[in-house]
N, C-alpha and C positions, 0 to 999 in steps of 0.2 A: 672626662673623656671615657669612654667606653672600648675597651678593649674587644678586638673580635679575632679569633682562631682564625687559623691560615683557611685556606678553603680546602684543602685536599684532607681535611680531618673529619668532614661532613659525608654521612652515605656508607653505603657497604664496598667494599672491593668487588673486583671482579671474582677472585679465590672464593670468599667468604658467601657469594649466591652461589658458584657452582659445588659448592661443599653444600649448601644445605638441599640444593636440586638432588644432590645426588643420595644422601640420606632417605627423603620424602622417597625417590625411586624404588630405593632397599625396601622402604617399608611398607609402599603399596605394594611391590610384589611378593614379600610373606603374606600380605593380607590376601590377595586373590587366590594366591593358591590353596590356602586355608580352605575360601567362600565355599568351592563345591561339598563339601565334608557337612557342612551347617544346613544348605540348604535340603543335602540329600537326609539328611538325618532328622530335618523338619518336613520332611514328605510322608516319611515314614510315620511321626508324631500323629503327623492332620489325619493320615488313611487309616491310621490304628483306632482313633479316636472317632473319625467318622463311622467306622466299622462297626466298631460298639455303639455307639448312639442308634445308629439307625437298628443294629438286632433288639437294643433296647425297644424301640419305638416301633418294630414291627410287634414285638412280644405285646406290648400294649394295646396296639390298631388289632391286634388277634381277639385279645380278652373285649374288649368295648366293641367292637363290629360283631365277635361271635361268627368270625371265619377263621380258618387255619394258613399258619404261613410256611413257607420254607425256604432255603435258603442255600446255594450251592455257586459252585465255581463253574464258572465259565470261560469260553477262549478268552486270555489274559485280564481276569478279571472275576465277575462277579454278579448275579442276579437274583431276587426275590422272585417268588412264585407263591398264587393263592390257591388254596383248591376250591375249582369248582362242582361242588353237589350234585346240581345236575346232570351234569355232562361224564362227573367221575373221572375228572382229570386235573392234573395240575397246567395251570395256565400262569405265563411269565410277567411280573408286574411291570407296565411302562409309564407310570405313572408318579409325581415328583410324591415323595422321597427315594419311593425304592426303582426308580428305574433301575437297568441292569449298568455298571458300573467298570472302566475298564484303571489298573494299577497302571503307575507308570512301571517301563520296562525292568528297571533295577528294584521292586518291588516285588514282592511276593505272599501268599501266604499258606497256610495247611492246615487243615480242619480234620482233628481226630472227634471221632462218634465215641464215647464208652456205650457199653453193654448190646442190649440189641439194636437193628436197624429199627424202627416205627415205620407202618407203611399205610397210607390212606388209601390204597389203589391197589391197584393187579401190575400197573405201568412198571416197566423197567426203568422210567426216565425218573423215578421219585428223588424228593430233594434230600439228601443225606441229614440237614439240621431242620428239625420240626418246631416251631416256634406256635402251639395249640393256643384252643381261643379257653383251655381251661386254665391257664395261667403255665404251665407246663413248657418244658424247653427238654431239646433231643441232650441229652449229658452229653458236653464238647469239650475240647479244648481246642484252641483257635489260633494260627501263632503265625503274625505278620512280620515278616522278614526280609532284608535287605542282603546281597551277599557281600558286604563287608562285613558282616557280622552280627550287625545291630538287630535288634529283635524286640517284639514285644510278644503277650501271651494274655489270651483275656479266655476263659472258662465258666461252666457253670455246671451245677451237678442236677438240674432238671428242674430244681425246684423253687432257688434262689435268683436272688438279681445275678445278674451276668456282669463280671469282674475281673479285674486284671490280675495274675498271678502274682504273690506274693514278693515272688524275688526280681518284679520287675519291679522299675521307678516310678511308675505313668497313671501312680491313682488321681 
């Protein structure tokens, strides 16, 4: 004969699911309020990284095409400019990669020049960082910022690859 337990020893209680609803509750909202912190902090990653890639790759497109690039901040954001010879002017690139580029609002960034300006033109409007087609870069330092704090810093001294400073994390 086969013995069988009462029935009421089968299943969870009422108690025992709403103890664990309420656990899972606690612990998705640490987890949400966390999210905004990772995602802004991965924004900040992508834009820094995209930054440098693309100054990389305009320094490159400069030396192989044998035109000059430049590079400056714009209302909340950011644009490439080539010069044109002819005309003796610098003209705005719209064209993929370097379209002009805007950060999101909690982004930012600041672009110091060392030593003199470089200037191709007579124009007022000239780009503060000169990316030449002789392999030559305007001496920068370049420092993308979030204002919670977070920060990165990528540089170059005019003549080298362009790089993230030393006491940041994001090589």
């Amino acid at each position: 004969m086969i013995s069988r337990r009462p029935r009421s020893n089968w299943g969870f209680t009422l108690i025992e699911i709403l103890v664990v609803i309420l656990i899972v509750s606690i612990m998705s909202g640490i987890a949400v309020t966390q999210l905004p912190g990772f995602v802004q902090s991965g924004d900040l990653d992508l834009e820094s990284r995209r930054l440098k890639t693309l100054l990389s790759m305009a320094r490159e497109e400069a030396q192989s095409q044998v035109i000059e690039f430049g590079f400056k901040a714009i209302d909340e954001g950011y644009a490439f400019y080539r010069y044109d010879e002819v005309a003796q002017s610098w003209i705005q690139y719209e064209e993929s990669p370097f379209y002009p580029r805007t950060l999101p609002e909690y982004i930012d960034f600041e672009l110091k020049i060392s030593g003199d300006k470089l200037s191709l033109s007579e124009e007022e409007d000239t780009p503060a960082l000169l990316l030449l087609s002789s392999g030559e870069v305007s001496p920068f330092s370049l420092r993308v910022f979030q204002e919670d704090g977070l920060e990165r810093t990528m540089e170059s001294d005019g003549y080298s690859d362009i790089h993230w400073r030393e006491d940041d994390s994001n090589e």
